[in-house]
C-alpha positions in Angstrom: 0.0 0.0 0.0 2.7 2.7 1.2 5.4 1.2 -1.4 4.0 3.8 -4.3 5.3 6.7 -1.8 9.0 4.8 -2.6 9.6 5.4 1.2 12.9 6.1 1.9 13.3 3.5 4.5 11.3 1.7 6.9 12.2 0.6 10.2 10.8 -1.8 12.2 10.6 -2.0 16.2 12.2 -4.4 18.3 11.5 -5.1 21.8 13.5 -7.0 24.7 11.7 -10.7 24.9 9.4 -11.0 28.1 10.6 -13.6 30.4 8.6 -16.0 32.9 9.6 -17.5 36.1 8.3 -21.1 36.9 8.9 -23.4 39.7 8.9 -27.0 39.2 10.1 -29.1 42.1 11.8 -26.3 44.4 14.0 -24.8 41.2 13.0 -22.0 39.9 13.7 -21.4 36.1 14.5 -18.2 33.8 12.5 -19.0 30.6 12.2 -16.4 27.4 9.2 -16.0 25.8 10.2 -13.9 22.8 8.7 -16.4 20.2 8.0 -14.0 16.7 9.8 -13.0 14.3 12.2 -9.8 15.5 13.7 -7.0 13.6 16.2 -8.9 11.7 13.9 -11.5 10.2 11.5 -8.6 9.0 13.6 -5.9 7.7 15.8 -8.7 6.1 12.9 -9.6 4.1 11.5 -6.3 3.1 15.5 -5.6 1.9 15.3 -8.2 0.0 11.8 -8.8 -1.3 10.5 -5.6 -1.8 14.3 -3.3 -1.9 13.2 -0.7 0.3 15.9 -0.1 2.5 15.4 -1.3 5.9 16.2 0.2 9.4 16.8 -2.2 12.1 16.6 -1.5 15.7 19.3 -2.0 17.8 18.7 -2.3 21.5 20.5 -2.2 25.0 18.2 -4.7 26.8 18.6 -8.5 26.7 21.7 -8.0 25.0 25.4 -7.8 26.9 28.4 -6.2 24.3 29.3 -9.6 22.6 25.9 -10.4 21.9 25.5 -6.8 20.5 29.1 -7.5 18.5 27.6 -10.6 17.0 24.2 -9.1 16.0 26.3 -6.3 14.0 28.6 -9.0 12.3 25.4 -10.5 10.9 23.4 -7.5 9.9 26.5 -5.9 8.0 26.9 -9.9 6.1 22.8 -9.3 5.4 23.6 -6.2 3.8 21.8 -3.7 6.6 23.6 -0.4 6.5 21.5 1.8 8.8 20.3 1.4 12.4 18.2 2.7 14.9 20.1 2.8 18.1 17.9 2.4 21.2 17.9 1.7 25.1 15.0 0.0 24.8 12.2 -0.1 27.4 12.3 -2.1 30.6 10.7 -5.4 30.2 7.1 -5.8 31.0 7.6 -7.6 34.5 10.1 -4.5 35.2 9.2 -1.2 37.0 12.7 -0.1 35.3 15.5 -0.8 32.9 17.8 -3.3 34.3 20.6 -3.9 31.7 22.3 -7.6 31.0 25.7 -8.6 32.6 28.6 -7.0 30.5 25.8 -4.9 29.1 25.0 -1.5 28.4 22.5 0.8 30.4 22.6 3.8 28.2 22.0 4.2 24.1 25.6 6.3 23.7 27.3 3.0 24.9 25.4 1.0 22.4 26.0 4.0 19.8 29.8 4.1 20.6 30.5 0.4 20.1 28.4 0.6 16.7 31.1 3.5 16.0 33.8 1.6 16.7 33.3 -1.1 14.8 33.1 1.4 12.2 36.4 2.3 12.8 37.0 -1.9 12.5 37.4 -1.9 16.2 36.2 -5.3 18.0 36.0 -6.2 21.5 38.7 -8.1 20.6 42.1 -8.1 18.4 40.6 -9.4 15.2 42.5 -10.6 11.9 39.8 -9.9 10.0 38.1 -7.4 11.4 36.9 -5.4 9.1 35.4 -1.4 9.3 31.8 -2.2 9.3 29.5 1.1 7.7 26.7 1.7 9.6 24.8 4.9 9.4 23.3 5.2 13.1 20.2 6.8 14.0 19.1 7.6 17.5 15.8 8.5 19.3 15.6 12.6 20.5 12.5 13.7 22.1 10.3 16.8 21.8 8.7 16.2 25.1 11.6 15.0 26.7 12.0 11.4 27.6 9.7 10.4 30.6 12.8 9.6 32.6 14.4 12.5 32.3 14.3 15.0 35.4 14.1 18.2 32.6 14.6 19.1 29.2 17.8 20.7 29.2 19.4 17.3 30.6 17.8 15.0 28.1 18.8 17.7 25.4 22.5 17.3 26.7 21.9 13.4 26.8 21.3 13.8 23.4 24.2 15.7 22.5 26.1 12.6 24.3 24.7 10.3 21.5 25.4 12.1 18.6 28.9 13.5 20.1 29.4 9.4 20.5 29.0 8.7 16.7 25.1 9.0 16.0 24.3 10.4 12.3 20.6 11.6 12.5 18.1 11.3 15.1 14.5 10.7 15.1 11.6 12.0 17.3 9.4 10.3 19.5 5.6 11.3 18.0 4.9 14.9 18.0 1.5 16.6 17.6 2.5 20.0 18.4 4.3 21.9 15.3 5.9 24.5 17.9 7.3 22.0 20.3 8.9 20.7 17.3 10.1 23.8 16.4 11.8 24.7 19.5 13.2 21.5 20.5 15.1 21.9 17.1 16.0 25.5 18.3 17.2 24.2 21.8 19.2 21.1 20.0 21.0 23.1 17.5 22.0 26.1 20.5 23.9 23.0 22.0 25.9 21.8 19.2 23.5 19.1 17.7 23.8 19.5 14.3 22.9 16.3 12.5 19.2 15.8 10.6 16.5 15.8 13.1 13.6 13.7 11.7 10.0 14.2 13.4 8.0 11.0 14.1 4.0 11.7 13.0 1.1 9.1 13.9 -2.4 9.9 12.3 -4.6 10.4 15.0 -7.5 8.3 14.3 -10.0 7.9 17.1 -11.3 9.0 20.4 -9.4 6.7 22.5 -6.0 7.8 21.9 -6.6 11.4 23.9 -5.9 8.8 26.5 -3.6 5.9 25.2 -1.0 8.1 23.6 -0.4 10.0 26.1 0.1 7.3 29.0 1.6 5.2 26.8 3.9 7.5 24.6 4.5 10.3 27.2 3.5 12.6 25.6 0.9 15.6 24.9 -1.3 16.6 23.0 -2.6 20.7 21.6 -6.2 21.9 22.8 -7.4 22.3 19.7 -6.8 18.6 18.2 -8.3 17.9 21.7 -11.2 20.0 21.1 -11.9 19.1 17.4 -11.9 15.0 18.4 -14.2 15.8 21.6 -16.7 17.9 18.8 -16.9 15.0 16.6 -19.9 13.8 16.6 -19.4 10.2 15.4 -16.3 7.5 15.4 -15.9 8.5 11.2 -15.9 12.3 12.2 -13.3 11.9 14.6 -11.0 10.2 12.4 -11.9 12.5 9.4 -10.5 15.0 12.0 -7.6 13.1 12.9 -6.3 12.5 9.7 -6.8 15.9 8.5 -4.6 16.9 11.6 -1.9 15.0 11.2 -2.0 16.3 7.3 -1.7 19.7 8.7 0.9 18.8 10.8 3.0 17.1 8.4 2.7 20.0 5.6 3.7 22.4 8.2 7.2 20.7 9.4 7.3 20.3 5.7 7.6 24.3 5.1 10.1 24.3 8.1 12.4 22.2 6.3 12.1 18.7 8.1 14.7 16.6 6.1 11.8 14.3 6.0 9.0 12.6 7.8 9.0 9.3 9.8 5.8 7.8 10.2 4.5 5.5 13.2 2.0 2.9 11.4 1.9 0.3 14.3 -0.2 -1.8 11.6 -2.4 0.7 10.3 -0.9 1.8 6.8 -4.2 2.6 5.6 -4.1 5.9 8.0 -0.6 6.5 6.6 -1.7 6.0 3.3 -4.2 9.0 3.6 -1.8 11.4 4.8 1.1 10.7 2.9 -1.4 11.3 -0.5 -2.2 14.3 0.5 1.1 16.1 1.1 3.6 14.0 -1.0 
């Protein structure tokens, strides 16, 4: 549906695997229950199917440095050659992130071993280690991230990430052109000066003036709130939503937004409507 658009990528999430503890006979085992196919698998076969490049993500969580070393070895031999660098979110039986033994509990140590092996530096001596070519994206956030205690430290955290080797960054979801705006004015004041990509999602119905914003932190303007709490019927509000999100989009376009990342999560139908009306 979205391929006429000839995307310039896609990326595709990736999430740390939940894990279970059972008892059975006074031992208590650890036992993974990551059982679908992960960000490897998919992007591998858009790549290859479809030859829209792909953006894996590459997360801190469930993963110690040699695990992380091993993944990269692989997805340079697949061919991948751009990355979303991540923390990653704690897992779902975890009030926090708790990083693996020998693992890393921030994205600019994930970013600066990705750099390194850039540079063809492994963990260890190799004969053939060769410079890998990664391109490597990181997350920045309009809103701040949740765990952040203000914006001017999650700004400078940023600044870490890119200083460590990141080449672009992309934004959590944004609905507010202005905080956009300024968070671009705030990031470029401190020396961050690669491509800042916006993340969009078409709002599409009545439910998310609660869902996005518990489960994205983040808010949303009064008068997107206003025209979904007008609507008088589930088509209206998505009518609204959609034409929103097309305003949105065509306004970061006139700022000069090196492009637009959309959040589907499934729906390309909704992305289908905006993306017609402003590309």
């Amino acid at each position: 549906m979205l391929k006429e658009f000839k995307p310039h990528f896609i990326n595709v999430t990736y999430h740390q695997q939940r894990v279970v503890y059972t008892e059975k006979e006074g031992i208590i085992k650890k036992i993974p229950k990551r059982k679908n196919v992960g960000t490897v698998g998919i992007c591998s076969a858009i790549k290859h199917k479809y030859g829209i490049e792909t953006v894996p993500h590459l997360i801190c969580g469930g993963f110690n440095k040699y695990d992380t070393e091993d993944a990269l070895i692989d997805l340079n031999f697949l061919g991948m050659e751009n990355l979303l660098v991540l923390r990653g979110d704690p897992r779902l039986e975890e009030k926090e992130f708790v990083p693996e033994k020998e693992g890393y509990k921030y994205a600019y140590q994930l970013v600066e071993q990705v750099h390194n092996m850039n540079q063809g530096k492994y963990l260890e001596d190799l004969d053939n280690g060769y410079p890998t070519h990664f391109c490597i994206g990181v997350a920045g956030y309009p809103e701040k991230h949740w765990e952040a205690p203000n914006m001017e430290q999650d700004l400078l955290n940023l600044k870490n990430k890119v200083d460590q080797g990141a080449d672009y960054i992309v934004t959590q979801m944004c609905f507010d052109v202005n905080k956009f705006k300024e968070f671009v004015k705030k990031a470029r004041a401190i020396g961050i000066n690669v491509p800042i990509v916006p993340g969009i999602k078409p709002f599409t119905n009545r439910k998310q003036l609660a869902s996005l914003p518990i489960n994205f932190h983040i808010s949303l303007p009064q008068d997107l709130v206003q025209e979904i709490l007008q609507a008088s019927s589930k088509e209206a509000v998505r009518q609204a939503g959609i034409e929103y999100t097309i305003y949105i989009c065509k306004e970061l376009l006139k700022f000069g937004v090196p492009g637009i990342h959309f959040f589907s999560l499934g729906r390309g139908k909704d992305v289908w409507e905006v993306a017609k009306e402003i590309f």
